[in-house]
C-alpha positions in Angstrom: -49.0 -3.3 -56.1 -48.7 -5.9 -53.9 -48.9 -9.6 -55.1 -48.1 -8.6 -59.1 -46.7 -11.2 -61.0 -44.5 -9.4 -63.5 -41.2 -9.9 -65.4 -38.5 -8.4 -63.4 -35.4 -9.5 -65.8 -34.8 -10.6 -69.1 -35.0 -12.0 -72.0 -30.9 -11.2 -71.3 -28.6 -13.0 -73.2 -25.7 -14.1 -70.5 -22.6 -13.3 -70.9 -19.1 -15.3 -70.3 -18.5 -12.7 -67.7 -19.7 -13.9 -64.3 -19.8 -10.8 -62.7 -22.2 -9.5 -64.9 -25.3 -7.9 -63.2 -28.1 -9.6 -64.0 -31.1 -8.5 -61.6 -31.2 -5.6 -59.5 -34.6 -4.1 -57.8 -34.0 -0.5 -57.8 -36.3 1.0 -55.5 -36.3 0.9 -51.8 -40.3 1.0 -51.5 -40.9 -2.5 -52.9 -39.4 -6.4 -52.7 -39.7 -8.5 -55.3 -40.1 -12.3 -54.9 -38.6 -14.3 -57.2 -40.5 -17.4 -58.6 -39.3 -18.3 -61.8 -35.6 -18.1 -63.9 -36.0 -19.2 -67.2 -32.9 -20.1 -68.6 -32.8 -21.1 -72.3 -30.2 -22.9 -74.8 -30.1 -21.5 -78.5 -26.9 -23.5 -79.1 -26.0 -27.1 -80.3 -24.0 -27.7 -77.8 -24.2 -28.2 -73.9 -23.9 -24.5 -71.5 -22.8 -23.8 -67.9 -24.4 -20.7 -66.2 -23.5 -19.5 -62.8 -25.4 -17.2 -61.0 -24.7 -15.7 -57.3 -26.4 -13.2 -54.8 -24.9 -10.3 -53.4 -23.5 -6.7 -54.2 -23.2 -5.3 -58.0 -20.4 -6.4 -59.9 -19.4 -9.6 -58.2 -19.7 -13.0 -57.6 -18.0 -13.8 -53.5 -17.7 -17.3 -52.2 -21.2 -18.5 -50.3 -23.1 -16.4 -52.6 -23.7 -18.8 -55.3 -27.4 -19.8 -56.4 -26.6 -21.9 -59.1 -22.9 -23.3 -59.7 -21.8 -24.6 -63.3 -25.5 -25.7 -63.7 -25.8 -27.3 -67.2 -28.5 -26.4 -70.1 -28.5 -29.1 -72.7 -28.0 -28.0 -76.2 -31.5 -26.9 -77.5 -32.8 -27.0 -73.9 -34.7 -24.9 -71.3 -33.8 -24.8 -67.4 -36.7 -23.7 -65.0 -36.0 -23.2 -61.1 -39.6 -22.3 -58.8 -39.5 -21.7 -55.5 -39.2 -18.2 -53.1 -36.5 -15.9 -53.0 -36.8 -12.6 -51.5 -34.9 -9.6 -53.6 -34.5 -6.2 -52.0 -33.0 -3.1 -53.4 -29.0 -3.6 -51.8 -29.5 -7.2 -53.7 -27.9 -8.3 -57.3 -28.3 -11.1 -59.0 -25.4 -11.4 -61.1 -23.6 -14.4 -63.3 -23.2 -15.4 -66.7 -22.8 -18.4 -68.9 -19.5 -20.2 -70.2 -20.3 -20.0 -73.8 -21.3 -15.9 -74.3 -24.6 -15.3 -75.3 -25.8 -19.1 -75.8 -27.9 -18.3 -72.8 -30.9 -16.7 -72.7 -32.3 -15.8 -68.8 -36.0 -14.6 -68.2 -37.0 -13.7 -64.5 -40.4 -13.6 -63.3 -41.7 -12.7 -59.8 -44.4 -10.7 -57.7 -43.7 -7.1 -56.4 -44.2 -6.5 -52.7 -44.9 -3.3 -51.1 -42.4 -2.8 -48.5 
């Protein structure tokens, strides 16, 4: 299993709820890396998404990954890099226009 690229989340249409669980690697025998979020715009008019890492169901000060980040209208957002997601992680957020979002998240799976 180890080095898989795979989808790990989405196509999700965000919410305007932004303790919404977006992400969440159930099991304990694997990690997955994140290297992509997708994020798209299917609305005429400019979005905010926020999106934070920490426990299930909520969004602490310090956790934030992305904070008010704008997706123009009829847009796409992409963020690469490296971020390491084990099974007490969450990825959770949402958008301040429900469901003018669209998040995909892709990533490799990691044998622990």
């Amino acid at each position: 299993m180890a080095g898989v690229i795979k989808r790990i989340a989405g196509p999700l249409a965000l919410t305007n709820t932004y303790t919404t669980d977006v992400y969440n690697n159930t099991s304990a025998l694997i990690y997955h890396v994140i290297r992509h979020i997708h994020v798209v715009n299917k609305t005429a008019g400019d979005v905010t998404f926020r999106l934070y890492l920490g426990a299930t169901g909520t969004n602490a000060a310090g956790t934030e990954l992305f904070y008010d980040k704008t997706v123009g209208a009829y847009d796409v957002y992409d963020w690469y890099g490296a971020l390491k997601i084990t099974s007490t992680d969450f990825i959770v957020g949402g958008a301040s226009a429900s469901t003018s979002l669209t998040i995909t998240i892709e990533g490799d799976a990691q044998v622990v």
